[in-house]
Each structure stands twice: as structure tokens, then as C-alpha cells.
N, CA, C and O atoms as a GROMACS GRO file, in nm:
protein
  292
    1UNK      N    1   0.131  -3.014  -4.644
    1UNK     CA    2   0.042  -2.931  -4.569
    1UNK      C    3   0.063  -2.960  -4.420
    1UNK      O    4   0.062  -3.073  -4.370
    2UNK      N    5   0.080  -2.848  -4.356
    2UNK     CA    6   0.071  -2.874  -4.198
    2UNK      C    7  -0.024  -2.858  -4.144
    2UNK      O    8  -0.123  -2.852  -4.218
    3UNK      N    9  -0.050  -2.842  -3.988
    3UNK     CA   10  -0.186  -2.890  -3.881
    3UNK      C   11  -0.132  -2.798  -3.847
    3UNK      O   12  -0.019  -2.797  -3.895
    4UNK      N   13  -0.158  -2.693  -3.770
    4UNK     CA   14  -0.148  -2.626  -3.664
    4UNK      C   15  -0.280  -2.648  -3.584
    4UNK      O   16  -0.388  -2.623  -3.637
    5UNK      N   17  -0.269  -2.694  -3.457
    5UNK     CA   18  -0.365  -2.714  -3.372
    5UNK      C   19  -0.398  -2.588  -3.314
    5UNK      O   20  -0.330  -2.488  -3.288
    6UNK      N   21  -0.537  -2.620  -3.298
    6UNK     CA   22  -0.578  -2.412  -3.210
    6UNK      C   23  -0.557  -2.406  -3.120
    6UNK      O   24  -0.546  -2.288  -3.088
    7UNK      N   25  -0.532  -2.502  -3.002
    7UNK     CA   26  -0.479  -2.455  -2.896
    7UNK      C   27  -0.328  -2.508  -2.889
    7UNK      O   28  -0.282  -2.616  -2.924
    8UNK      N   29  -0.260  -2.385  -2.827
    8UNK     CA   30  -0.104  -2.469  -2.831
    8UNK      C   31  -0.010  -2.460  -2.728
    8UNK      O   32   0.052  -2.355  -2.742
    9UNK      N   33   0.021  -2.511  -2.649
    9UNK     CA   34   0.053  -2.512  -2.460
    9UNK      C   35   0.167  -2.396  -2.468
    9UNK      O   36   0.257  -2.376  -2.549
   10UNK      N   37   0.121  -2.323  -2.339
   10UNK     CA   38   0.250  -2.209  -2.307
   10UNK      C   39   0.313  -2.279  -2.228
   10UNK      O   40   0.250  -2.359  -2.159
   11UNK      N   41   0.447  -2.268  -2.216
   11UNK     CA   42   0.551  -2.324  -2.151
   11UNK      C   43   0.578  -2.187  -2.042
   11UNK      O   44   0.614  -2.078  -2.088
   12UNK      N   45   0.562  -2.203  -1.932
   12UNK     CA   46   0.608  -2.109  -1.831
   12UNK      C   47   0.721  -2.152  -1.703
   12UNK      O   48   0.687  -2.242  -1.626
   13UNK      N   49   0.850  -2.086  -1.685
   13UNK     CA   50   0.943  -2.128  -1.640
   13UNK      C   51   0.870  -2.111  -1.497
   13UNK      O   52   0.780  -2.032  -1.472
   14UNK      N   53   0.926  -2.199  -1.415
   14UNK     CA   54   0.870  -2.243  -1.262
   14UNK      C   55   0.954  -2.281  -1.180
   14UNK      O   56   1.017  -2.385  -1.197
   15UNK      N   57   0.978  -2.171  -1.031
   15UNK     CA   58   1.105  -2.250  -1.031
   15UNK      C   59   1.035  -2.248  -0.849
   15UNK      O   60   0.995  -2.139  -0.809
   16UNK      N   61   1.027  -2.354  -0.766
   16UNK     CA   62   0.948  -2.401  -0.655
   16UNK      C   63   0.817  -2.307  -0.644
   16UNK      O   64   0.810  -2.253  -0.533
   17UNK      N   65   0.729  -2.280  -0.716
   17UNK     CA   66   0.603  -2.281  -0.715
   17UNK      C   67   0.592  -2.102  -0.779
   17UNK      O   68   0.490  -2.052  -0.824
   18UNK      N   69   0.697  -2.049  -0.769
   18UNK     CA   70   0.697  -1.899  -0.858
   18UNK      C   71   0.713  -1.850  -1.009
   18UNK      O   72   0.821  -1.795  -1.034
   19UNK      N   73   0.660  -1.858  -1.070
   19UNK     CA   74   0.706  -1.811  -1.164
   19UNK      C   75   0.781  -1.626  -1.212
   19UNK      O   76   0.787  -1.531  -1.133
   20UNK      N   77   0.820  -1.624  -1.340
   20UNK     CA   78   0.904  -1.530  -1.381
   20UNK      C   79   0.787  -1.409  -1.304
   20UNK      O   80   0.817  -1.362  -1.194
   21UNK      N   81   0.700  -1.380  -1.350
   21UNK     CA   82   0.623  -1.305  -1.301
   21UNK      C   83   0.586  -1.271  -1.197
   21UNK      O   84   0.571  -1.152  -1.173
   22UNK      N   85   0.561  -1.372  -1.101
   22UNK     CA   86   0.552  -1.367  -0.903
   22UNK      C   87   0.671  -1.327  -0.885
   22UNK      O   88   0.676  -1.244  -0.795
   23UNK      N   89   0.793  -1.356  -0.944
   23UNK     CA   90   0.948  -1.342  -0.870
   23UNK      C   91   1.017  -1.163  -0.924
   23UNK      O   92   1.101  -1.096  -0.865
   24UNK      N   93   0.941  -1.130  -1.056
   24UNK     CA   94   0.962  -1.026  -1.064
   24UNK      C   95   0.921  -0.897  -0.975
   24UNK      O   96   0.993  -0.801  -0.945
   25UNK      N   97   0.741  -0.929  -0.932
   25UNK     CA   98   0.670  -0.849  -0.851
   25UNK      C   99   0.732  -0.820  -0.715
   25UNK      O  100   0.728  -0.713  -0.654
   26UNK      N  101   0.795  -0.942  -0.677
   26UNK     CA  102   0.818  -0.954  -0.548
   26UNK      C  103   0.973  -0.901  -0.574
   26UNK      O  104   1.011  -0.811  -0.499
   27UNK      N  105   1.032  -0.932  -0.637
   27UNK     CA  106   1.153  -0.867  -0.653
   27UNK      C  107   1.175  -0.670  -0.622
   27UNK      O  108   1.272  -0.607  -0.580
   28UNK      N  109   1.088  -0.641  -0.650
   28UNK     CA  110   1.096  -0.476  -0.652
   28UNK      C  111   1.020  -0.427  -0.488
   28UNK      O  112   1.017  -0.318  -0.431
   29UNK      N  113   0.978  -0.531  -0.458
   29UNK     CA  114   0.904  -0.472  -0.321
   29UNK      C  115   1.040  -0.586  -0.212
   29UNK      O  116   1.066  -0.587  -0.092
   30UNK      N  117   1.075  -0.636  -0.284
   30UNK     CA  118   1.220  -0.673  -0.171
   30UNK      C  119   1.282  -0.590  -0.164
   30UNK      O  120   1.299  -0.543  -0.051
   31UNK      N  121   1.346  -0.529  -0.280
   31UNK     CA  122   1.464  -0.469  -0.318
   31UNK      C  123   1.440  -0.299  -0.244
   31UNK      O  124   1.533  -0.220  -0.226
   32UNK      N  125   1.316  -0.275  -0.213
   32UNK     CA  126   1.285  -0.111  -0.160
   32UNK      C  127   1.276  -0.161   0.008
   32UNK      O  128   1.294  -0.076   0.094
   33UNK      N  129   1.246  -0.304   0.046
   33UNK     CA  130   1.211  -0.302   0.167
   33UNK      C  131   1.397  -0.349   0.229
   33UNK      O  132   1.423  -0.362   0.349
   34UNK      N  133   1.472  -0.361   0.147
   34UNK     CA  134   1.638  -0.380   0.162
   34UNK      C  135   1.676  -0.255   0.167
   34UNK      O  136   1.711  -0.202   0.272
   35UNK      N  137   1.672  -0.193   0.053
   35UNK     CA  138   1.733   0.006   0.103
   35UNK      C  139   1.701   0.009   0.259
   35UNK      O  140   1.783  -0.003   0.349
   36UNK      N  141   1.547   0.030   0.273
   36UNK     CA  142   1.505   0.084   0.399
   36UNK      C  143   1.612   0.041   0.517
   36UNK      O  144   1.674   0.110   0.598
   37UNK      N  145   1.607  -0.135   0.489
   37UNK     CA  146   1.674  -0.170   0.602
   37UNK      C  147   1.819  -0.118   0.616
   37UNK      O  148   1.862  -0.106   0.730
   38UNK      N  149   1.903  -0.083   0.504
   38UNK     CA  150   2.023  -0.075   0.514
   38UNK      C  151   2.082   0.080   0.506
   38UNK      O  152   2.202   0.107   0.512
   39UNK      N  153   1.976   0.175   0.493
   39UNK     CA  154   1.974   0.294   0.507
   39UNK      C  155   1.955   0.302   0.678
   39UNK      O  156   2.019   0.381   0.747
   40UNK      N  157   1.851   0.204   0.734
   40UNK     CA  158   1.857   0.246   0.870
   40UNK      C  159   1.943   0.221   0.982
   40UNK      O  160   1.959   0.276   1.091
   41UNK      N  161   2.002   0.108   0.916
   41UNK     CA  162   2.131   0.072   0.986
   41UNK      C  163   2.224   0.119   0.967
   41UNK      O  164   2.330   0.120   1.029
   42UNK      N  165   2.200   0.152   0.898
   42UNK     CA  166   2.387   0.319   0.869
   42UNK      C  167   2.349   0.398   0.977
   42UNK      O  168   2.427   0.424   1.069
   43UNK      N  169   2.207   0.447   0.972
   43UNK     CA  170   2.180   0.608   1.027
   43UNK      C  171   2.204   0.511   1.220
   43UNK      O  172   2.258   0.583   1.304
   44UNK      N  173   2.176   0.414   1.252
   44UNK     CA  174   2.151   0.357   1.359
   44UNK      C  175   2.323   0.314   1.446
   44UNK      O  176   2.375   0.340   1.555
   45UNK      N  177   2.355   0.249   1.340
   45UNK     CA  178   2.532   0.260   1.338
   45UNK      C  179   2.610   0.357   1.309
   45UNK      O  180   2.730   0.341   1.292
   46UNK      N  181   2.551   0.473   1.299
   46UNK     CA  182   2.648   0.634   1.265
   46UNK      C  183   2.750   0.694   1.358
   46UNK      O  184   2.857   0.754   1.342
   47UNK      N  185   2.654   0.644   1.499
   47UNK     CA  186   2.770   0.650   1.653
   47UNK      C  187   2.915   0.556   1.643
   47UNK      O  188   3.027   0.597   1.671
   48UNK      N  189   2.888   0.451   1.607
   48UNK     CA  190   2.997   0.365   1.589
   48UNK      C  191   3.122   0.375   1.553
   48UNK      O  192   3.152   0.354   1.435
   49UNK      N  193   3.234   0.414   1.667
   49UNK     CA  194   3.334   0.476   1.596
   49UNK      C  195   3.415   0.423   1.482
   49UNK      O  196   3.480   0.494   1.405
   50UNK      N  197   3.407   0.304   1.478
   50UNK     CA  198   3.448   0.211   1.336
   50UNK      C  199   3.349   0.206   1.238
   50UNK      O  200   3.369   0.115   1.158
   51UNK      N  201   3.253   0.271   1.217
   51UNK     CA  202   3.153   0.291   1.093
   51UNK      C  203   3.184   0.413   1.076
   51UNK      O  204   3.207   0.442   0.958
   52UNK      N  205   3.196   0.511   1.163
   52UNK     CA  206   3.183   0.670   1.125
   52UNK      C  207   3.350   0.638   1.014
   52UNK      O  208   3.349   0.684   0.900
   53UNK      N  209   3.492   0.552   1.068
   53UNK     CA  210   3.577   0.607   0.967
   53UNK      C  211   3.623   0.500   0.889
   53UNK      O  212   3.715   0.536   0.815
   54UNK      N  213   3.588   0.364   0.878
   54UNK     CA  214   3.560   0.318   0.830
   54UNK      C  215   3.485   0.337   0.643
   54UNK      O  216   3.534   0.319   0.532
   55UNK      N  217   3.312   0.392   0.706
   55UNK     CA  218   3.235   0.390   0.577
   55UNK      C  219   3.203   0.506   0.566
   55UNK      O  220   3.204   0.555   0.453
   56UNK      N  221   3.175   0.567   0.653
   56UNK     CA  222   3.065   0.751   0.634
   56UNK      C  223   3.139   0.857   0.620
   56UNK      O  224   3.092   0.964   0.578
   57UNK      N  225   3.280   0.838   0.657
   57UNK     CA  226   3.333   0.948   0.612
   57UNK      C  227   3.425   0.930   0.463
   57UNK      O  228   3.477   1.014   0.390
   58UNK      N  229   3.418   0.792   0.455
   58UNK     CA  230   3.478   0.827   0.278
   58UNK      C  231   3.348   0.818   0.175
   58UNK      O  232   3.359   0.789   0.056
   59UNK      N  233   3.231   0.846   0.239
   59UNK     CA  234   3.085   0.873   0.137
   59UNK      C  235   3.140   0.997   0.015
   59UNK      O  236   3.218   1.089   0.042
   60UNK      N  237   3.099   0.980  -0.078
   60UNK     CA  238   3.172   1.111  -0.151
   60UNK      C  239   3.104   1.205  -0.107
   60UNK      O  240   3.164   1.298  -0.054
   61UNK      N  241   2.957   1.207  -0.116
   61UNK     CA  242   2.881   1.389  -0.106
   61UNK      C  243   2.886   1.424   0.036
   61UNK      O  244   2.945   1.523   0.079
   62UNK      N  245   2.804   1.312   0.128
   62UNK     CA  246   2.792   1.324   0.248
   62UNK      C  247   2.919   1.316   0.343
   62UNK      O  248   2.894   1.355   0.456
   63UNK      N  249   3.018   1.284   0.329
   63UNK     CA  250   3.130   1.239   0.420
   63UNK      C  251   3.157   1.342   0.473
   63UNK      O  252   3.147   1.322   0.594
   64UNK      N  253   3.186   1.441   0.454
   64UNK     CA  254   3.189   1.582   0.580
   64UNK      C  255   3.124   1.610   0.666
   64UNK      O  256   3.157   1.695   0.748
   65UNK      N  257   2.988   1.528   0.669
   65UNK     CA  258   2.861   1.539   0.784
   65UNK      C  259   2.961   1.453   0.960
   65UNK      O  260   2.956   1.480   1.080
   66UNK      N  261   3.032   1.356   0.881
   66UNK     CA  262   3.072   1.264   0.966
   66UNK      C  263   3.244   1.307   1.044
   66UNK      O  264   3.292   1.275   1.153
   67UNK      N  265   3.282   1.367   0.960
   67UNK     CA  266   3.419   1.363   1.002
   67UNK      C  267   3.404   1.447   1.126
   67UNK      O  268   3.305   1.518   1.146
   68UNK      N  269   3.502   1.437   1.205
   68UNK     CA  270   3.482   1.498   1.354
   68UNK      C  271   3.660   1.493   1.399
   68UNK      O  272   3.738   1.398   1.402
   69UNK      N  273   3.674   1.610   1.422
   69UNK     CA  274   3.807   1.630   1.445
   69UNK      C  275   3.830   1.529   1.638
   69UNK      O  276   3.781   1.566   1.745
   70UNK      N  277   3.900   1.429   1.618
   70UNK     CA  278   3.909   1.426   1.789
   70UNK      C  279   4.055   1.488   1.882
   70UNK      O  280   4.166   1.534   1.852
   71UNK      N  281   3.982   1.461   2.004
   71UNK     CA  282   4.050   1.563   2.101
   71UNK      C  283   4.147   1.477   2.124
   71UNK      O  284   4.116   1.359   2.138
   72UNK      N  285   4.279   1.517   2.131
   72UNK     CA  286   4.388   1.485   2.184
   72UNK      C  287   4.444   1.482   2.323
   72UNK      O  288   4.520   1.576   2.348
   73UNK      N  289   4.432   1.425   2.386
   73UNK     CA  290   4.485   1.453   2.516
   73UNK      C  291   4.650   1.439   2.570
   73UNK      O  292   4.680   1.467   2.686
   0.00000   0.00000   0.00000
């Protein structure tokens, strides 16, 4: 015959004072406040003539917004 005791300890992973649950919450409100930042630094770096051919013009949908024929002199 066994004991099962009525109360029986949850083990919760902890890793410097967060657990799975704090790190998940906070995970999704990082991860939207990172787009923002890195969406605004494209649109902020768009002048940049080494970003425009570089990254924005090989975008697949958008990349024609960027391309810009230059003048030859």
C-alpha cells in the first residue's frame, strides 16, 4: 500500500528570479516593442544610400518603392 501525501510540492523552473511564466509574458511585449524599433529604423535609414541598395531594394513586395534610377553625369 502506498501514502500519497495531500499536499505535494510543484517544482517551478527559475531562472534569476523569473519564471517560465514572467519570461513568457514579457517575451511577447519585447518581441512587438523590437518590430517597432526595427521597422523604424529602416523607415529612418531609407535615405541611406547603402541601405536603400543594399536591403530595400531587394525587399520582394516593396523593393520598387526604393529603386531610383541615378543620374549620370
Amino acid at each position: 500500500m502506498t501514502h500519497n501525501p495531500p499536499i505535494q510540492p510543484k517544482f517551478r523552473v527559475n531562472l534569476r528570479g523569473y519564471s517560465l511564466e514572467t519570461a513568457r509574458y514579457w517575451m511577447g511585449s519585447s518581441a512587438r516593442w523590437g518590430a517597432f524599433a526595427g521597422v523604424a529604423a529602416l523607415f529612418l535609414f531609407s535615405q541611406v544610400p547603402l541601405m536603400k541598395q543594399s536591403l530595400l531594394q531587394k525587399t520582394p513586395v516593396l523593393g520598387w518603392y526604393w529603386k531610383v534610377e541615378e543620374i549620370k553625369k
